[in-house]
VMD Tcl script that draws the C-alpha trace (Angstrom):
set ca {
  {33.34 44.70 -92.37}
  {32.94 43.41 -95.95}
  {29.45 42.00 -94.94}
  {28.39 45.13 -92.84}
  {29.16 47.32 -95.46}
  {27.09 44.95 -98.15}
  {24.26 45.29 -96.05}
  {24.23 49.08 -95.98}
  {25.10 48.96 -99.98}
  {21.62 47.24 -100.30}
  {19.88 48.82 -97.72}
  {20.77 52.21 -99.33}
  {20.09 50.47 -102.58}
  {16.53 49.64 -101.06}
  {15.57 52.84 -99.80}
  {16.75 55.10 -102.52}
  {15.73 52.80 -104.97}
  {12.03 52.80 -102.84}
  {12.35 56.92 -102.69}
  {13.14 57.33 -106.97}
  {10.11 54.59 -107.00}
  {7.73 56.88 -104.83}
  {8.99 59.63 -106.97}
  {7.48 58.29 -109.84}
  {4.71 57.28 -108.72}
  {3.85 60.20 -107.54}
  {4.51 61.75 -110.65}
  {2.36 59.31 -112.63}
  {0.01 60.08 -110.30}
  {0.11 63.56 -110.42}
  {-0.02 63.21 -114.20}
  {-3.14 60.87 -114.45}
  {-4.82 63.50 -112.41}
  {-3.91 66.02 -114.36}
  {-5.38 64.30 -117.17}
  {-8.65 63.53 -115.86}
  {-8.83 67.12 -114.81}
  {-8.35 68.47 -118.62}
  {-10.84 65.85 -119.75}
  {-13.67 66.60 -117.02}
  {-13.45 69.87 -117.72}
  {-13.64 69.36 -121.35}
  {-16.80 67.30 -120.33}
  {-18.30 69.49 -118.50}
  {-17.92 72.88 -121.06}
  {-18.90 71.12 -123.64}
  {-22.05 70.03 -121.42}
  {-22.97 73.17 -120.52}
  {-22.80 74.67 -124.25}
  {-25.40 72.27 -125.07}
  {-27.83 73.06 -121.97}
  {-27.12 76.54 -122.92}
  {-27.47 76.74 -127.12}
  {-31.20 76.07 -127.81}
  {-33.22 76.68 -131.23}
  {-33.34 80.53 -130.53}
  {-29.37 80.37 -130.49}
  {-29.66 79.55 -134.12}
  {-32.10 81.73 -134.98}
  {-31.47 85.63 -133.52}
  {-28.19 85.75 -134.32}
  {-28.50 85.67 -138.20}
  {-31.30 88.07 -137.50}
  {-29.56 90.53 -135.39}
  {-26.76 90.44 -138.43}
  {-29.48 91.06 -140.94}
  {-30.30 94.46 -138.96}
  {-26.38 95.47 -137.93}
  {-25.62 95.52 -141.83}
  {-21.73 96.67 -142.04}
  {-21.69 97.05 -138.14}
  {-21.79 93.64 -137.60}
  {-18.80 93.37 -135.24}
  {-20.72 96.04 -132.93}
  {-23.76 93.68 -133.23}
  {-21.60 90.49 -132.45}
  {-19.75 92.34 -129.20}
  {-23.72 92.90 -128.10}
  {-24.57 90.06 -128.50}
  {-21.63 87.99 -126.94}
  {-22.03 90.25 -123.68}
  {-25.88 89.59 -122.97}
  {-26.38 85.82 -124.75}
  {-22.68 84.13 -123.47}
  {-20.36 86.56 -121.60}
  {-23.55 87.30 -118.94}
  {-24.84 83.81 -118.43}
  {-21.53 82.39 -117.56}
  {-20.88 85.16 -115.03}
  {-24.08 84.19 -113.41}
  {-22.90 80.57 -113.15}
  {-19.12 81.70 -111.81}
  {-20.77 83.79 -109.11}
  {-23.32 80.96 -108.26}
  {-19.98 78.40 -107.76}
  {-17.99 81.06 -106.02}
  {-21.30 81.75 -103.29}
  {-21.56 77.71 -103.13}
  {-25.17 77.84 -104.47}
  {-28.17 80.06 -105.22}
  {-29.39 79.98 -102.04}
  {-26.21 81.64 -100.43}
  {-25.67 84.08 -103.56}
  {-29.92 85.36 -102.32}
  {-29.70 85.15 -98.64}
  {-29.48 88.64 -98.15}
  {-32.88 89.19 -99.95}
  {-34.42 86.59 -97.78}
  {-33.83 82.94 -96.86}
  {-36.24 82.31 -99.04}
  {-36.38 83.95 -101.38}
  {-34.25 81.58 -103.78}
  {-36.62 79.04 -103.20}
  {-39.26 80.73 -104.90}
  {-37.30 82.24 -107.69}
  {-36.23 78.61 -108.47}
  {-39.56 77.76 -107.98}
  {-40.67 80.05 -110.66}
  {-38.09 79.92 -112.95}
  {-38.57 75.87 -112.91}
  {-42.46 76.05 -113.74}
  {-41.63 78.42 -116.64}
  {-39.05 76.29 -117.88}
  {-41.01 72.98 -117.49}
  {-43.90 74.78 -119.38}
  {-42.45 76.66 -121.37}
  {-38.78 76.45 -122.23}
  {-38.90 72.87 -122.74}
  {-42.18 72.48 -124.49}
  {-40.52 74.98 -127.23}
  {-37.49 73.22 -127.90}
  {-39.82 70.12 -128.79}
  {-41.98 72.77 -131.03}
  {-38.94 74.18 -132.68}
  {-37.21 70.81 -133.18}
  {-40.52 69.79 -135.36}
  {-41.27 72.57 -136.87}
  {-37.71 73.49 -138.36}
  {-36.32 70.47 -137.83}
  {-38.46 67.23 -138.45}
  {-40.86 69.07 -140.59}
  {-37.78 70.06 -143.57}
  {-36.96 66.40 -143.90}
  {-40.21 64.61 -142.88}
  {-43.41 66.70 -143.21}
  {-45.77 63.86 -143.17}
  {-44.96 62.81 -139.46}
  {-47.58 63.77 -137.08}
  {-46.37 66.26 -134.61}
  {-47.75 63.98 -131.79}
  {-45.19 61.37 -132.76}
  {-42.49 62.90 -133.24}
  {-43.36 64.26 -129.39}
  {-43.50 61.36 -128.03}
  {-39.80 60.25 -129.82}
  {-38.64 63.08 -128.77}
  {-39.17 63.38 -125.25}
  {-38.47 60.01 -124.63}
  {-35.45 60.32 -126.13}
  {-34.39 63.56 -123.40}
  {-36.02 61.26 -120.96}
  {-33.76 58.64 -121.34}
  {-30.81 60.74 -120.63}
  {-31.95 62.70 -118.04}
  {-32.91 59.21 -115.78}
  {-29.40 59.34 -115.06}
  {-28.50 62.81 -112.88}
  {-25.14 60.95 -112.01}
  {-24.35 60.31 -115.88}
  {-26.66 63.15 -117.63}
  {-23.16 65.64 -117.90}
  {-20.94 62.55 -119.73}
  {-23.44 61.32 -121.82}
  {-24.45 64.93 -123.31}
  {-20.66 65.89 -123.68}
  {-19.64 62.24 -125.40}
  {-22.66 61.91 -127.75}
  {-25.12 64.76 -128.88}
  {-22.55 67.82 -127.93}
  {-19.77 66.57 -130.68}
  {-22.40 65.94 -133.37}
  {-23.73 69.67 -132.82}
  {-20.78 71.21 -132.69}
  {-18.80 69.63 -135.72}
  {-22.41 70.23 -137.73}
  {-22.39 74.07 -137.01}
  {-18.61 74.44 -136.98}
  {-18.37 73.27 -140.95}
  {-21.50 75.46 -142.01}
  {-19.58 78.41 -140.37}
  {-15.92 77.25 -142.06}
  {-17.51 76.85 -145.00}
  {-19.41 79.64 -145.28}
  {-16.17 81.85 -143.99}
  {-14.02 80.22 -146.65}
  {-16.30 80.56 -149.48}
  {-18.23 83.61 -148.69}
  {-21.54 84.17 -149.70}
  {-21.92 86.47 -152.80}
  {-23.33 89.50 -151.19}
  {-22.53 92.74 -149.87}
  {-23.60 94.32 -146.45}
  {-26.19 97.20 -146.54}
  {-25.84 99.95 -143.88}
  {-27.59 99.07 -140.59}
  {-30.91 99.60 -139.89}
  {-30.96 100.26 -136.24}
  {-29.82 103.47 -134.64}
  {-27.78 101.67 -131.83}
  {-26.15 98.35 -133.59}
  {-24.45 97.54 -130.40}
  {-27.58 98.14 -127.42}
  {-30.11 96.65 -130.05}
  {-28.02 93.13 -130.20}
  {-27.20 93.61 -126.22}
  {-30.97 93.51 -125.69}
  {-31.86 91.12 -128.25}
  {-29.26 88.82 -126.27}
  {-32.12 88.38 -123.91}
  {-33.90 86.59 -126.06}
  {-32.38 83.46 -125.60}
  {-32.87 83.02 -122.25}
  {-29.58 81.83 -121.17}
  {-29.40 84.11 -118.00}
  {-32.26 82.24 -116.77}
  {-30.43 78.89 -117.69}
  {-27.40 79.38 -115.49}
  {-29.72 79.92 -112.24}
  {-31.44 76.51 -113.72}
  {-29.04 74.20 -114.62}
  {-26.26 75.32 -111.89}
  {-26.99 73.51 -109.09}
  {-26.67 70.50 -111.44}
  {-23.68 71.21 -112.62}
  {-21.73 72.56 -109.80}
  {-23.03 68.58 -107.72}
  {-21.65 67.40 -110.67}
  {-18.17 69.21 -110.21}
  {-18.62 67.99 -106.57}
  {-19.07 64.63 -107.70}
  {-16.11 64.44 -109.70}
  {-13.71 64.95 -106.46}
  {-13.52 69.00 -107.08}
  {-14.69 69.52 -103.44}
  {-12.76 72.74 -102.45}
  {-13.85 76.15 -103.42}
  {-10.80 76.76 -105.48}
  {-11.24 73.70 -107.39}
  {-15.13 74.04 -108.42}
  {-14.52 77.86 -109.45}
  {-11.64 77.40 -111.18}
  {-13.44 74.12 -113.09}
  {-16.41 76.28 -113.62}
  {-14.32 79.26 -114.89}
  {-12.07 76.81 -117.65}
  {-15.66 75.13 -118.53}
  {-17.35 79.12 -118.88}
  {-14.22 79.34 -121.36}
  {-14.65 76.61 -123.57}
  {-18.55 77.52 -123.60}
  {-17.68 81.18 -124.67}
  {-15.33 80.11 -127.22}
  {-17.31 77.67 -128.97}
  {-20.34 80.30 -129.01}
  {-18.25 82.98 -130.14}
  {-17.56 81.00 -133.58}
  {-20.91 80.08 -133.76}
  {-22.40 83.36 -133.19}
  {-19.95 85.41 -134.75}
  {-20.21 83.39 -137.83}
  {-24.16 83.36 -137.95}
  {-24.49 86.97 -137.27}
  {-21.78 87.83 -140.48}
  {-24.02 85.64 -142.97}
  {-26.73 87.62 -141.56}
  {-25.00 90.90 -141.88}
  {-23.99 89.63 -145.58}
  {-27.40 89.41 -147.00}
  {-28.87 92.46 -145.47}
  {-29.01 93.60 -148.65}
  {-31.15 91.23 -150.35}
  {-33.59 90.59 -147.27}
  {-36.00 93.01 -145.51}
  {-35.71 92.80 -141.64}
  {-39.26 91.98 -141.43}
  {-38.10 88.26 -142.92}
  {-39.04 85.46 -140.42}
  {-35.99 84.36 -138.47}
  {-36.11 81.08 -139.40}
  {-36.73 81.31 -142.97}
  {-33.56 83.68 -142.53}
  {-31.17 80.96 -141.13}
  {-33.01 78.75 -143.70}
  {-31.80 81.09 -146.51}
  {-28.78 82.19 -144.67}
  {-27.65 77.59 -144.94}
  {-28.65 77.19 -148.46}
  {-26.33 79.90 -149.59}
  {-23.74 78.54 -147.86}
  {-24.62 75.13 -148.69}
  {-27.22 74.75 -151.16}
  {-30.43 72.76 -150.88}
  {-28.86 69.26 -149.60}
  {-27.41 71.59 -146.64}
  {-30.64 72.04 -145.41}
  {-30.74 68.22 -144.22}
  {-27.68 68.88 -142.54}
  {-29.52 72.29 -140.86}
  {-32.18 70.15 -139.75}
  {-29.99 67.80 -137.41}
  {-28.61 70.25 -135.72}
  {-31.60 72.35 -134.67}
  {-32.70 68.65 -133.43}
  {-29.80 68.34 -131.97}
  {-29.91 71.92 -130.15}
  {-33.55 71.60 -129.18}
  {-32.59 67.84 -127.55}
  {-29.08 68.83 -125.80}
  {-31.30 71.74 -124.09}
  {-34.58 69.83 -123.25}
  {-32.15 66.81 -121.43}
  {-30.14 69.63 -119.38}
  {-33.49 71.57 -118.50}
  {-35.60 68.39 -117.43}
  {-32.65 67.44 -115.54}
  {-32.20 70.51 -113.85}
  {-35.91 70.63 -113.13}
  {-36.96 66.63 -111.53}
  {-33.28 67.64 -109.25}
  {-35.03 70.83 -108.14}
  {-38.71 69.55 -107.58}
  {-36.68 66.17 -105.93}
  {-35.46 68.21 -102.88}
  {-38.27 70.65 -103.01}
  {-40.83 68.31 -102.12}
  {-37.67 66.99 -99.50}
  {-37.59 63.36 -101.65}
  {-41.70 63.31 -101.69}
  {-41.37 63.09 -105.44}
  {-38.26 61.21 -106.70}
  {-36.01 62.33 -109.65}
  {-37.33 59.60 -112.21}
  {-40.87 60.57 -110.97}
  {-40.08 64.76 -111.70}
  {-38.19 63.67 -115.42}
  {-41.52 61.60 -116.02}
  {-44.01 64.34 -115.09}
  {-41.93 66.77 -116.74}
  {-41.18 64.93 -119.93}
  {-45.22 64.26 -120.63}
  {-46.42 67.95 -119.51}
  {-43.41 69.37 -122.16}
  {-44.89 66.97 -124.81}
  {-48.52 67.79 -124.51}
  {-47.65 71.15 -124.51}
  {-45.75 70.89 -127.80}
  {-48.48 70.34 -129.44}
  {-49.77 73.76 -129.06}
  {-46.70 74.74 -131.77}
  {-44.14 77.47 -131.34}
  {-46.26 80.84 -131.41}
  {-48.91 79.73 -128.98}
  {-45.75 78.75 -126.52}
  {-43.58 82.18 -127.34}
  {-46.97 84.20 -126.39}
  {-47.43 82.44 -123.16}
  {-43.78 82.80 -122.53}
  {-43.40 86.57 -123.01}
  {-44.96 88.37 -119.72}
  {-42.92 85.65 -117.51}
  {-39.88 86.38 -119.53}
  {-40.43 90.01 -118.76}
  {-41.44 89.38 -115.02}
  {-38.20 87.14 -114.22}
  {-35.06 87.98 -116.49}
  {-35.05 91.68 -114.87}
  {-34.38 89.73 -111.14}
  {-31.75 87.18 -112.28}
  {-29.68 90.27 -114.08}
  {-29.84 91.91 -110.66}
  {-29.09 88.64 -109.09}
  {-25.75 88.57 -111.31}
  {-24.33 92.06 -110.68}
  {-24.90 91.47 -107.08}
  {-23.52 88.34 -107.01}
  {-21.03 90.07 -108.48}
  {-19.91 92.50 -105.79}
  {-20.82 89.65 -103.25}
  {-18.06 89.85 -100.87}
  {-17.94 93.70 -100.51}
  {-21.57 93.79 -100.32}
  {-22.55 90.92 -98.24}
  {-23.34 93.15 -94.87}
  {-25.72 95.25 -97.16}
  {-28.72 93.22 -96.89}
  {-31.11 95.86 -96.73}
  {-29.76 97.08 -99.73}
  {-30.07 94.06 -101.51}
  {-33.87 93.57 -100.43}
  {-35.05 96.86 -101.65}
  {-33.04 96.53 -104.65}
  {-34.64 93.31 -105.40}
  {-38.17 94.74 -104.40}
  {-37.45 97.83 -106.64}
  {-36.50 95.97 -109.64}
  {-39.78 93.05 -109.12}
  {-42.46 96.09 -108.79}
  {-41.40 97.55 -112.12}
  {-40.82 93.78 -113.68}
  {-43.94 92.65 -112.73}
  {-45.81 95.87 -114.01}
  {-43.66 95.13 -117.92}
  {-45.77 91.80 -117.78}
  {-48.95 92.48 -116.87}
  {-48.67 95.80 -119.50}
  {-47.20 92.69 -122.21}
  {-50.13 90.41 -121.30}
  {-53.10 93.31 -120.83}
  {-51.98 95.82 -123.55}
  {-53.67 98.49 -121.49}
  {-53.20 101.88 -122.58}
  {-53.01 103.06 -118.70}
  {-50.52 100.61 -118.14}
  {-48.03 101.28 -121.23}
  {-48.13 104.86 -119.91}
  {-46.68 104.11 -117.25}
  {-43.84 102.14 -118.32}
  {-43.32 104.32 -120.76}
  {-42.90 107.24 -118.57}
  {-40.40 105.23 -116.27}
  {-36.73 106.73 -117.51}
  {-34.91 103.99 -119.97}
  {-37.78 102.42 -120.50}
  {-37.66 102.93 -124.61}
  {-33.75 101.37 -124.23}
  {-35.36 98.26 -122.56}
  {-34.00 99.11 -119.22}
  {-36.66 100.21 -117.10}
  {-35.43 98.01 -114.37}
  {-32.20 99.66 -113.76}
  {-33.01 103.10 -112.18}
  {-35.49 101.59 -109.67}
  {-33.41 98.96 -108.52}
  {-30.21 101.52 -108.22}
  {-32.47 103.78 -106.19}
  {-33.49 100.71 -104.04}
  {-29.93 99.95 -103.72}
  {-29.18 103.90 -102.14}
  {-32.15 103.61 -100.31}
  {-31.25 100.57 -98.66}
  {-27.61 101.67 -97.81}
  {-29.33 105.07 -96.19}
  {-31.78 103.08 -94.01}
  {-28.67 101.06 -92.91}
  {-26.73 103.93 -92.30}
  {-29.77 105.75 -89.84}
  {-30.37 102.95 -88.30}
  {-26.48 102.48 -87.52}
  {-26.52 106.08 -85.87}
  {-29.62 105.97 -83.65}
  {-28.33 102.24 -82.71}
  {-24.65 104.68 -81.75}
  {-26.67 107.65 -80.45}
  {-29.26 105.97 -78.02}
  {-29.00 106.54 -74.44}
  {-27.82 103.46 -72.33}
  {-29.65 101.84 -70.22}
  {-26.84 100.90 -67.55}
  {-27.34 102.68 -64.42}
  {-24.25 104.32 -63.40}
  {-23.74 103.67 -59.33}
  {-21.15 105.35 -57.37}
}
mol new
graphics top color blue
foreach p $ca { graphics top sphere $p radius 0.5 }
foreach p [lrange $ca 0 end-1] q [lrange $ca 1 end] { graphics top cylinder $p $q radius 0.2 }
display resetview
């Protein structure tokens, strides 16, 4: 008995001891992941604030504060909507429809295909070239003006080159090295500038509508456009990390959109107050960036300029890897593997440096009538991705929606690239035009239309005769 009941003292030893043991590991486990969680997501936010905030997020801002005056915090909710709050929607609803081709499949199947297409071309044109334009030009140029622009191209790109080689490593290396620098940079010209305040006072604002006028100049950054770019890089990333499962990938997306939003909103915020500070002493015809230029060395002083300098580098570069990334994975399974990834960042990387050379104007100009011709189509693309679910029978309605909403896009470009007088008639006689919305009725009436054709075609398909012969 004495030995029996040894044996079940250290067999129950064994097995609870084993159970507490599996406990803990378990727990450890559960921790670690836990862990790795917080810090991918904190990888990938931090990641995507840098493919989002370019040179132009530097710039409008303290111009949009410059014409909001003492109505600044109507011209900062604006602008927070259209430039942050908007983008990272369109991203969410991407994740949550698995892709851009599922979010556009009731349009056509492919119709994604070609709006990638186009939005690619225009970024590896146009987006990218400026950030290498901008980076010299306010960057390089302050510090070094004797280095020829060709150069500091070729340095440049090279540099975004080397980082987006690497599609597996692009999101870590962004997040680790350039995204810290950038932030800590803009974060103590904002602190500083909040703490000692610059010795101004706001003027009242010269713009009838403080809070549609920074809405639409939200646009100007481009960031909509960004989240149909870069997300299919960043949700395989997700993917790659082990978040597999819808729930996981939204809800990684969703912490990521907040740490993005947040970090913009101190940046922006900040930015558009100095702005709004020395409306007084500026007219609102002052170049944007001699504005942030003036807006730094009043917070500053002279030496702060240097510091102003690294980070618009710094901007520029973060955005030019995540865009040429985004753009060799796209043409990679476009071409179905024809042209490999290192092959697209290559191509991509040399066409964005020649066309640096042709300096920031030259590149805005050519930008303008696509700008006009595409951002209308990937705001529609966002409130419908939106209402996906409850909408997703409704293709009709989506296609003449979309068709609706491309007529009068494409009719805003030609009229920005022509000029004609015919033309600017016409788009100024569509309603909302003047308010920079002359998208929205068209594609609304598309939308109706589309859910009436569904609706006839539902009753004659209940109302025809049958064609079973009825035998008795």
């Amino acid at each position: 008995m004495k030995k029996g009941g040894n044996t079940s003292i250290l067999l129950s030893s064994f097995w609870g001891g084993s159970f507490f043991y599996f406990l803990a590991n378990n727990r450890r486990k559960k921790e670690k992941d836990m862990k790795q969680k917080k810090r991918d997501t904190l990888y990938i936010g931090l990641a995507l604030f840098a493919s989002y905030f370019g040179a132009g997020n530097l710039i409008f801002p303290g111009a949009l504060g410059l014409v909001s005056g003492n109505e600044w915090s109507l011209g900062a909710i604006g602008l927070m909507i259209s430039a942050v709050l908007m983008p990272i929607v369109a991203l969410y609803v991407i994740s949550r429809a698995g892709s851009v081709e599922a979010l556009t499949k009731n349009i056509h199947p492919e119709f994604s295909k070609y709006l990638l297409l186009l939005i690619m071309l225009f970024a590896g044109h146009i987006s990218v070239p400026r950030t290498g334009a901008v980076a010299y030009e306010l960057g390089v140029q302050a510090l070094f003006p004797k280095v020829p622009m060709a150069v500091f191209a070729l340095f440049y790109f090279g540099i975004a080159l080397y980082f987006a080689l690497d599609l597996s490593a692009m999101v870590d290396k962004v997040a680790r090295y350039l995204t810290p620098a950038l932030v800590v940079i803009l974060f103590f010209i904002v602190i500083k500038g909040v703490l000692f305040p610059i010795d101004a006072v706001a003027a009242p604002p010269q713009v009838n509508n403080v809070l549609l006028h920074s809405f639409l100049g939200g646009y100007q950054t481009g960031d909509l456009l960004v989240s149909f770019l870069i997300g299919t890089v960043f949700i395989g990333d997700i993917v790659r990390r082990g978040y597999a499962s819808d729930k996981e990938r939204n809800g990684i997306v969703a912490k990521a959109g907040v740490i993005t939003f947040c970090l913009f909103f101190v940046i922006y915020v900040g930015l558009l107050y100095f702005g709004a500070k020395l409306s007084g002493k500026y007219p609102t015809d002052i170049d944007h960036a001699a504005l942030l230029l003036n807006i730094v060395r009043a917070i500053l002083g002279e030496k702060g300029l240097a510091l102003l300098s690294i980070a618009v580098v710094l901007a520029c570069l973060t955005t030019a890897i995540g865009q040429i990334t985004s753009i060799a994975n796209f043409f990679h399974e476009f071409t179905n593997g024809k042209l490999s990834h290192k092959q697209a960042a290559i191509l991509f990387s040399c066409i964005g440096a020649g066309i640096t050379l042709l300096g920031v104007e030259k590149i805005v100009f050519l930008a303008t009538p696509i700008y006009l011709m595409v951002y209308p189509s990937v705001i529609m693309l966002m409130i419908l991705g939106v209402f996906y679910k409850p909408l997703e029978n409704h293709a009709p309605a989506f296609r003449v929606a979309m068709v609706f909403t491309l007529m009068v896009s494409l009719l805003e470009a030609v009229n920005a690239f022509t000029g004609l007088p015919l033309l600017q008639a016409a788009v100024d006689a569509i309603p909302l035009s003047g308010a920079g919305f002359a998208w929205l009725l068209p594609a609304i009436t598309g939308f109706v239309l589309g859910l009436i054709y569904e609706f006839v075609k539902g009753q004659n398909r209940n109302t025809a005769p049958s064609t079973v012969n009825n035998e008795f």
